[in-house]
Rosetta silent file (secondary structure, phi, psi, omega in degrees, C-alpha in Angstrom):
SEQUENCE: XXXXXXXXXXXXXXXXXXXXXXXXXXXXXXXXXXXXXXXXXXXXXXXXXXXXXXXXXXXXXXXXXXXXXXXXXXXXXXXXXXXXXXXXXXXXXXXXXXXXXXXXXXXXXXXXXXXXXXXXXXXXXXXXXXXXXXXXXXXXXXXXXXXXXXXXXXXXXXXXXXXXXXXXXXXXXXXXXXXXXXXXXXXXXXXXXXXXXXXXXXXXXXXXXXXXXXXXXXXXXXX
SCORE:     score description
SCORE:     0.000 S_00000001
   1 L     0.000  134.809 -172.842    0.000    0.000    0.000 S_00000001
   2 L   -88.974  167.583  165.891    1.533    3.383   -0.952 S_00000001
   3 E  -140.154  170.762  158.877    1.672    6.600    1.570 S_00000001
   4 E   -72.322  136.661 -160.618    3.117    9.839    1.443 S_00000001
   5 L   -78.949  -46.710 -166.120    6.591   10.376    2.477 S_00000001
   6 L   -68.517  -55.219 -172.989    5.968   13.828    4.198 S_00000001
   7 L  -109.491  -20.526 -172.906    3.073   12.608    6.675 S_00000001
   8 L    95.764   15.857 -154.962    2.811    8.661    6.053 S_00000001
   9 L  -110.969  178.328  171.321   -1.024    8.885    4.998 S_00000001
  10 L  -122.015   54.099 -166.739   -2.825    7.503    2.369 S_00000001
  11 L  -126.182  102.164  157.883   -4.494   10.859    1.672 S_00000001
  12 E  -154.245  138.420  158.961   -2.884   11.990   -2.132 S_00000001
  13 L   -59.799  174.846  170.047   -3.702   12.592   -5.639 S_00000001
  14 L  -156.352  148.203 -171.596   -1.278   11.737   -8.279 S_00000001
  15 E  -176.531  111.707  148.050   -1.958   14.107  -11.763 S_00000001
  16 L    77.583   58.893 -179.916    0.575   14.242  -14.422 S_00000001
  17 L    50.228   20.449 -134.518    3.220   12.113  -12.949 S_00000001
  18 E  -149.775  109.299 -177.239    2.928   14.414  -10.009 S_00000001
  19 L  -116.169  151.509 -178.544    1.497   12.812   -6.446 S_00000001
  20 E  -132.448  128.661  156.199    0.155   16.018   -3.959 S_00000001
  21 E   -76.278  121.983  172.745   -0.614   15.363   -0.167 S_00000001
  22 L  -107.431   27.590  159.498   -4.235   16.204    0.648 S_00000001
  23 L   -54.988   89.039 -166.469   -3.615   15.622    4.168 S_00000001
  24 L   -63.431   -7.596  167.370   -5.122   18.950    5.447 S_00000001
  25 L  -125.245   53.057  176.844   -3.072   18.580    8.585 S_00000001
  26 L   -76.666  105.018 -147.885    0.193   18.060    6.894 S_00000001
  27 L   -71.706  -35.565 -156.370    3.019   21.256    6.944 S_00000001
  28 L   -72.363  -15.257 -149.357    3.378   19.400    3.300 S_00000001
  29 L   -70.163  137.960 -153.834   -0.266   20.039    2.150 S_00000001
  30 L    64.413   93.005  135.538   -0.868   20.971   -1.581 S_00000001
  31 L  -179.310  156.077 -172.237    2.398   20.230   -2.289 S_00000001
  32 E   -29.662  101.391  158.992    4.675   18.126   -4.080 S_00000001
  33 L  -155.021  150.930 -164.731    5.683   14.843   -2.660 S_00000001
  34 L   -48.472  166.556  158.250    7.118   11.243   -2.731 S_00000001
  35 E  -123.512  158.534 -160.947    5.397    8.133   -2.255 S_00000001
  36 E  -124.389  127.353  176.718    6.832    5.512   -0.067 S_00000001
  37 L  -144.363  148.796  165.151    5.109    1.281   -0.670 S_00000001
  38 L   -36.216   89.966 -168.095    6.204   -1.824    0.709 S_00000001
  39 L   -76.806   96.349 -154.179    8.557   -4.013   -1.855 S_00000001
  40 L  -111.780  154.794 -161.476    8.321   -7.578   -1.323 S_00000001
  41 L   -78.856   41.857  169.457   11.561   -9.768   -2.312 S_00000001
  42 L  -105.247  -26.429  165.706   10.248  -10.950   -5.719 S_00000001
  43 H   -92.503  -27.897  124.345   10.163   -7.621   -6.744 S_00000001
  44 H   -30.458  -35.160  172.688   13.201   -6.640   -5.417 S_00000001
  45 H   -71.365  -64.351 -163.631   14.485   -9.489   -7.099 S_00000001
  46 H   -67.826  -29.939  170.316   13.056   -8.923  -10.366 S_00000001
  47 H   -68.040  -13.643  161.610   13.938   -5.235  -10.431 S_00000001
  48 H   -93.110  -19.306 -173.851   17.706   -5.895  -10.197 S_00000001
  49 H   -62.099  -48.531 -158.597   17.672   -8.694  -12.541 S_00000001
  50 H   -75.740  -11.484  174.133   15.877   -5.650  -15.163 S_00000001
  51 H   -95.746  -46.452  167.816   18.617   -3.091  -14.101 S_00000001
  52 H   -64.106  -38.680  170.363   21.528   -5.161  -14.931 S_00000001
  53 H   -47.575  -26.540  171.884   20.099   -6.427  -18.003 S_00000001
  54 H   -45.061  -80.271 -158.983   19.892   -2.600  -18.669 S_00000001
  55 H   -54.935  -24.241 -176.311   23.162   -1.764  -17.816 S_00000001
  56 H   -63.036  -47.471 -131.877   24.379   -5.582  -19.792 S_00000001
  57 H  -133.933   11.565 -174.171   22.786   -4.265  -23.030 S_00000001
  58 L  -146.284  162.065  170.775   22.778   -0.868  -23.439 S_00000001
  59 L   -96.820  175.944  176.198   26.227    1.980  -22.946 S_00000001
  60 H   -73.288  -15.893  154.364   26.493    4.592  -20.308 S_00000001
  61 H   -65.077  -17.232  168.899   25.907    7.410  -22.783 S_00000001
  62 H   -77.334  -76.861  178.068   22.399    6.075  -23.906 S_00000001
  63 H    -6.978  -78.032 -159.710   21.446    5.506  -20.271 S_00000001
  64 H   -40.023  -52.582  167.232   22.323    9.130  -19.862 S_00000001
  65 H   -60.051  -37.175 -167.255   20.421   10.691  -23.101 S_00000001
  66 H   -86.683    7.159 -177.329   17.421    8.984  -22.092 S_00000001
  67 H   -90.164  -37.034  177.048   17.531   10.078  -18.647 S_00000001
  68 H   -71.594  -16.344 -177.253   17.733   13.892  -20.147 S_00000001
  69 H   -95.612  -23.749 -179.854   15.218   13.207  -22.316 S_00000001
  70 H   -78.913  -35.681  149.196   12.362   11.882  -19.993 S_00000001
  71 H   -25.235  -60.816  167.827   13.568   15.152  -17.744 S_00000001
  72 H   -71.379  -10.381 -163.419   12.509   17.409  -20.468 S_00000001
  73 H   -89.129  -47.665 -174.362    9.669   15.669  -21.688 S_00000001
  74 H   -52.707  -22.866 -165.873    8.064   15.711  -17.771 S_00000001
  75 H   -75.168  -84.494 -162.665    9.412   19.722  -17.683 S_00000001
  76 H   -48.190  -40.955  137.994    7.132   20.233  -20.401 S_00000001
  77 H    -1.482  -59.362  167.615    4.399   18.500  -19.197 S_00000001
  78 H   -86.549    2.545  174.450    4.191   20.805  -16.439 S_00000001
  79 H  -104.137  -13.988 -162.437    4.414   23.953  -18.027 S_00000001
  80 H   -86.684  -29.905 -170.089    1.650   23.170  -20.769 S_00000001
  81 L   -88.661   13.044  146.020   -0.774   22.626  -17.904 S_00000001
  82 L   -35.058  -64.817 -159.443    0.066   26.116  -16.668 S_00000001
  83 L    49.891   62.590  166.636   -1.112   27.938  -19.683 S_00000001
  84 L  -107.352  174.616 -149.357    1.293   30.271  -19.174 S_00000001
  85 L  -106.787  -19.713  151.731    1.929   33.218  -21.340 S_00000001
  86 L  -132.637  136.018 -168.747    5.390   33.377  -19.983 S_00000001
  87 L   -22.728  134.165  172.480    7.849   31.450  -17.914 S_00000001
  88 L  -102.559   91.248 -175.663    6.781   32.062  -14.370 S_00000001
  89 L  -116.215  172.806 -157.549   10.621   32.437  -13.562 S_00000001
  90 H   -73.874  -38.031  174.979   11.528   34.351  -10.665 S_00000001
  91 H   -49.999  -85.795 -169.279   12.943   37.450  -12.965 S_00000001
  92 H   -31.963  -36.331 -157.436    9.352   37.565  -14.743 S_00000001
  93 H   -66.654  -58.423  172.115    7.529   37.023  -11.841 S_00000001
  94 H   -62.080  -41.392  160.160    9.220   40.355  -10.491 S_00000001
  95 H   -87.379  -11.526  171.611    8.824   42.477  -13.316 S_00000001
  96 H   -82.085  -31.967  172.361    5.350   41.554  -13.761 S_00000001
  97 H   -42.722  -80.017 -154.429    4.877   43.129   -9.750 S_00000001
  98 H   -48.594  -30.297 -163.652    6.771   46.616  -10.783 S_00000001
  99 H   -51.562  -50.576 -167.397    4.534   46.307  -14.303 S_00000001
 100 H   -65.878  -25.240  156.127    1.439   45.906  -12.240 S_00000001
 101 L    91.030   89.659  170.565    2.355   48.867  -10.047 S_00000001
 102 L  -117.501   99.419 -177.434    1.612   46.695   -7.198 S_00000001
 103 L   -15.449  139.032  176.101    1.717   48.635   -3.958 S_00000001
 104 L    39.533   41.119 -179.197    5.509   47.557   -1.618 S_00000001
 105 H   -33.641  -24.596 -169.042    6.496   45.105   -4.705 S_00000001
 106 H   -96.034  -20.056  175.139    9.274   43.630   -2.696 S_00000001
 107 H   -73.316  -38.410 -175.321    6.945   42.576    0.134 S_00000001
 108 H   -86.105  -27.233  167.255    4.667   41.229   -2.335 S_00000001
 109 H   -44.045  -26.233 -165.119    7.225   39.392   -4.220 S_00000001
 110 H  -106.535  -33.276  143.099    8.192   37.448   -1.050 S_00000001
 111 H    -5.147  -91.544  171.840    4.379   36.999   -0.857 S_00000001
 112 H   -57.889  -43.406  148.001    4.669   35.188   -3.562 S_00000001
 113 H    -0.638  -56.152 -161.553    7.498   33.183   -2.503 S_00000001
 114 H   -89.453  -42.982 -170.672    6.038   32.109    0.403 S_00000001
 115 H   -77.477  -28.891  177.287    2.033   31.524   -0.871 S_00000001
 116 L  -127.068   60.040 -175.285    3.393   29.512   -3.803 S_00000001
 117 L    43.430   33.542 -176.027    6.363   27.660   -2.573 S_00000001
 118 L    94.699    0.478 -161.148    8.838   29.251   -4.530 S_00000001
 119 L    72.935   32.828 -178.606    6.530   28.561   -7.515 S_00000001
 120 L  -116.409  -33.361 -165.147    6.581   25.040   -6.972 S_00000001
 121 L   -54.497  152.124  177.770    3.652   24.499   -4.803 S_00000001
 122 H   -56.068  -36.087  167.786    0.724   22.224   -6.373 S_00000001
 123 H   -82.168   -4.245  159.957   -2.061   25.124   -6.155 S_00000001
 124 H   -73.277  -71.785 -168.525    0.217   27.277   -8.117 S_00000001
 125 H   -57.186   -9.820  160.034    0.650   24.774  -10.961 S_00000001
 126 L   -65.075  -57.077 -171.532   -3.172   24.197  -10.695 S_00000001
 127 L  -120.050   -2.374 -154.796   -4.774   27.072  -10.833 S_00000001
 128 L    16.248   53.286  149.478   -2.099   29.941  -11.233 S_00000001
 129 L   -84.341  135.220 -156.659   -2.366   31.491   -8.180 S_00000001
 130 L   -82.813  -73.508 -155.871    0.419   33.163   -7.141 S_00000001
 131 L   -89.441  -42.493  177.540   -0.750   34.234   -4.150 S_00000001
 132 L   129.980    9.606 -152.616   -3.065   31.922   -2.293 S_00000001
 133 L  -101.722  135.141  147.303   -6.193   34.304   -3.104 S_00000001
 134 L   -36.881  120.065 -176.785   -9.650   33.594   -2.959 S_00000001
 135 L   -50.522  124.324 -171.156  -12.499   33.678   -5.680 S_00000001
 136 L   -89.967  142.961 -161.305  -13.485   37.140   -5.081 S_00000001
 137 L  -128.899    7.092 -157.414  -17.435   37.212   -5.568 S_00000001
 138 L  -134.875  -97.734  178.812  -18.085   41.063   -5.215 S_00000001
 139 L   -10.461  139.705  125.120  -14.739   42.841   -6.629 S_00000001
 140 L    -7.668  104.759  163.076  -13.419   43.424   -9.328 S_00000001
 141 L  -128.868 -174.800  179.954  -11.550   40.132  -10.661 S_00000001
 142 L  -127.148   -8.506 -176.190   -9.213   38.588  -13.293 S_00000001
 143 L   -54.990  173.931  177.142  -10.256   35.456  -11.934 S_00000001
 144 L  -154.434   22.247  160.918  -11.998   33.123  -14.404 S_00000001
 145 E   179.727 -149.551 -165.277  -13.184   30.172  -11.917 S_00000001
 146 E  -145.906   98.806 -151.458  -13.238   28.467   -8.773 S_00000001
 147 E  -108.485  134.150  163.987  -10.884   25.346   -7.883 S_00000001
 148 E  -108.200   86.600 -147.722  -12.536   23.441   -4.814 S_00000001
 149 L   -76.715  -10.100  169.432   -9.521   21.357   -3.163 S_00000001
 150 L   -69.459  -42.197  161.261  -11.946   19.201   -1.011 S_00000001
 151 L  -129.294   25.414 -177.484  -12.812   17.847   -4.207 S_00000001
 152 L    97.781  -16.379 -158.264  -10.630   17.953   -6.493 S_00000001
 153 E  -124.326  165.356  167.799  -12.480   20.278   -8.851 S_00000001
 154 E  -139.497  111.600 -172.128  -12.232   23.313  -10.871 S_00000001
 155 E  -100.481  110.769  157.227  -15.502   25.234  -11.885 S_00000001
 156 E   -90.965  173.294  176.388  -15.100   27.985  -14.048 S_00000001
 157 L   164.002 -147.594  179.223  -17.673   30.586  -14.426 S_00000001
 158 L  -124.675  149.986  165.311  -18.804   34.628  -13.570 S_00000001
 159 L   -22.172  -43.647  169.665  -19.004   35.714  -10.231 S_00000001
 160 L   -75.384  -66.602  153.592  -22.512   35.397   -9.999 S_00000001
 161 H   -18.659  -56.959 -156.527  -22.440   31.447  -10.968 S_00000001
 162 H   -73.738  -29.547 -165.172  -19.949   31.003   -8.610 S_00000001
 163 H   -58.143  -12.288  178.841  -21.689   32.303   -5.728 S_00000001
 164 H   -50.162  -43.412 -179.634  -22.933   28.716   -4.449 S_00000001
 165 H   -61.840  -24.501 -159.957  -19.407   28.089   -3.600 S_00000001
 166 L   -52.864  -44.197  178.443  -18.802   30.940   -1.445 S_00000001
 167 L   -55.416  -46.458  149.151  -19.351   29.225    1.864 S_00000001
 168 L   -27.051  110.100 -165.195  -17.038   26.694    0.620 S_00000001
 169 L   -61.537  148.090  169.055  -13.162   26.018    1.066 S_00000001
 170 L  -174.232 -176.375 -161.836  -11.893   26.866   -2.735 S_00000001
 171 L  -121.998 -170.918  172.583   -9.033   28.981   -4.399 S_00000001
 172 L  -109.509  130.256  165.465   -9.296   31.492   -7.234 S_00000001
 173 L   -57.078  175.686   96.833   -8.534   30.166  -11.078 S_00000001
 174 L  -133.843  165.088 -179.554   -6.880   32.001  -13.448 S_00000001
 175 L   -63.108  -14.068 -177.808   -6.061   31.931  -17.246 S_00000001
 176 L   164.309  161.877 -178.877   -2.160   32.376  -16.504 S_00000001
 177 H   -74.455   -9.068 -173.974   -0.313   33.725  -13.811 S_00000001
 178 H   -76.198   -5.371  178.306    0.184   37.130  -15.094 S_00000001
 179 H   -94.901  -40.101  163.033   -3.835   37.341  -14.241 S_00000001
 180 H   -24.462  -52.355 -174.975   -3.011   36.774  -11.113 S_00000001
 181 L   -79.518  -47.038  172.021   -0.693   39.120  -10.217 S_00000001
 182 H   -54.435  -32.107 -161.654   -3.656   41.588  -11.676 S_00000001
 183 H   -99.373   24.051  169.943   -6.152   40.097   -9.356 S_00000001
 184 H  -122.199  -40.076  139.456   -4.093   41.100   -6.626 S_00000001
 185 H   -38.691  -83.274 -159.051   -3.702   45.084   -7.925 S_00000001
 186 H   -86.292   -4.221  167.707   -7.326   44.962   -7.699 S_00000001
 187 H   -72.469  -16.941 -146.496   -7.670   43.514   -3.997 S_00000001
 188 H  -106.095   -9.382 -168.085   -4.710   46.022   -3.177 S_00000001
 189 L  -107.677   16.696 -155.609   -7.027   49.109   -5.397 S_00000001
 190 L  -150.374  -54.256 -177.845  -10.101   47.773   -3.531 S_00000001
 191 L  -107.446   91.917  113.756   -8.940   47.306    0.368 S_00000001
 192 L  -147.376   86.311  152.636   -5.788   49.477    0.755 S_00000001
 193 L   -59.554  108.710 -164.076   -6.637   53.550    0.015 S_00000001
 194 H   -78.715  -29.563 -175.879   -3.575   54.811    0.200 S_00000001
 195 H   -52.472  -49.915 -176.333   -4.821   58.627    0.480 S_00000001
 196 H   -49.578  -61.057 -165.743   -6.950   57.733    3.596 S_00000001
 197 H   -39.210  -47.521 -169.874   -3.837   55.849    5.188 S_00000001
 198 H   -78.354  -35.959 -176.266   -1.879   59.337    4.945 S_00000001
 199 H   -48.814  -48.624 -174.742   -4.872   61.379    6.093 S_00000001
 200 H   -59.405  -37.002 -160.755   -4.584   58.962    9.409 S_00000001
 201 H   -62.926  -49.998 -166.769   -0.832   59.067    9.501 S_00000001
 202 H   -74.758  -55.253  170.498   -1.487   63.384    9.781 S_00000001
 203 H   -28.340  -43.993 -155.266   -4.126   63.310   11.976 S_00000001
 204 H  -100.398  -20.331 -174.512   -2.349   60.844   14.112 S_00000001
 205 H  -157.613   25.686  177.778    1.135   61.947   14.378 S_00000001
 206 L  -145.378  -86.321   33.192    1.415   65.457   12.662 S_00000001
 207 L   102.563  124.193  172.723   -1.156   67.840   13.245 S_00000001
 208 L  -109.706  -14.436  169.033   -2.918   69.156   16.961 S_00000001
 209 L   -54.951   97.533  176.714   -5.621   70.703   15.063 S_00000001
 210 L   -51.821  -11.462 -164.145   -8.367   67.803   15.582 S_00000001
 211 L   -92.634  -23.677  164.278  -10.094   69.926   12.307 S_00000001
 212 H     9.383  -70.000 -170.126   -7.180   69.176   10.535 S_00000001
 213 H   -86.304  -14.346  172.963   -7.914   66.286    8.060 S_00000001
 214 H   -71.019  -50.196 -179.986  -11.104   68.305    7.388 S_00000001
 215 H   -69.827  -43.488 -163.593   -9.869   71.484    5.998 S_00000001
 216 H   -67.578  -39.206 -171.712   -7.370   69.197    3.867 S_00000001
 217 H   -58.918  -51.859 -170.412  -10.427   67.074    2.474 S_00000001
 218 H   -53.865  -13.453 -159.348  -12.429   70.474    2.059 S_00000001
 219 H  -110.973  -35.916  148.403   -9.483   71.810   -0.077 S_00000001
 220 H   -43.048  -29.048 -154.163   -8.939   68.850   -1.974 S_00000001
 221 L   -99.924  131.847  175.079  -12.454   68.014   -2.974 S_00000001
 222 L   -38.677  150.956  139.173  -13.385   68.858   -6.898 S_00000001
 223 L   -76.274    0.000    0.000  -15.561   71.670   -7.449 S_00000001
């Protein structure tokens, strides 16, 4: 019987040569990991007899190409189910923040770091979220579905579709990661005003006039 290497369970998926723990109280969970099963000594047996016949019948330079070649062919594998538009390499990643004019870019850059494991984690290569963000059901999105990790599934649709789910554990979708990165420039354009934040700052640690933040709004405000 196989388990997971990270917790020992028998709680994982396997997709695309690719087994994920869905142990939810795993440090490992949604992410990437071995499986460990029980060998018994016939198959042990039979498996060295097929690696020396290997090694009997073939040179060390074949061995090698075909080891480089099933490397690339699984690489690609895992980028086509991306649907990315561009490598999501660490450079790229970074210039798509400053593109996005995304509010502290190097704090959100490590953001990402941390929400998608370096850009390894399993809910990155799922759904290409970056960040770990939620189908937003109100906002503004870039999103284009709803991945529910309980089961396994990913429902696209419009906000309004979607809403069934809300009560629901589930992740945000997107079309590539570079939507991502968008759908977080409009959480950061939707909860963070930066003008209010300075009005508070002056109120709070510049100004003894309590009327203060008034006359600047009154002065400020269109005609």
């Amino acid at each position: 019987m196989m388990k997971t290497s990270c917790c020992h369970s028998r709680k994982f998926i396997q997709e695309q040569n690719i087994c994920v723990c869905t142990n939810e109280r795993c440090p490992n969970y949604l992410l990437a990991t071995p499986l460990k099963t029980s060998v018994s000594f016939l198959q042990l047996s039979l498996g060295m007899i097929l690696v020396f016949m290997i090694l009997f019948c073939f040179q060390d330079n074949s061995v090698s190409e075909c080891s480089i070649s099933d490397k690339r062919s699984l690489s690609g594998i895992i980028s086509a189910s991306g649907n990315y538009s561009k490598p999501a390499t660490r450079e790229n990643v970074r210039l798509e923040i400053i593109e996005q004019n995304i509010l502290c870019p190097d704090q959100a850059y490590a953001q990402v770091l941390i929400e998608s494991a370096h850009l390894q984690s399993y809910l990155f290569k799922k759904t290409n979220n970056l960040l770990g963000m939620r189908f937003p059901f109100k906002r503004k999105t870039s999103a284009v579905g709803i991945f529910l990790p309980d089961k396994k599934e990913i429902i696209y649709g419009t906000q309004e579709e979607l809403k069934k789910y809300s009560t629901q554990n589930h992740y945000a979708v997107y079309r590539n990661w570079e939507d991502s990165i968008l759908d977080y420039k409009y959480w950061q354009d939707e909860c963070f005003k930066v003008t209010d934040k300075y009005l508070s700052f002056l109120g709070a640690y510049y100004a003894e006039d309590e009327k203060y933040i008034e006359k600047i709004i009154s002065l400020t405000q269109k005609p």
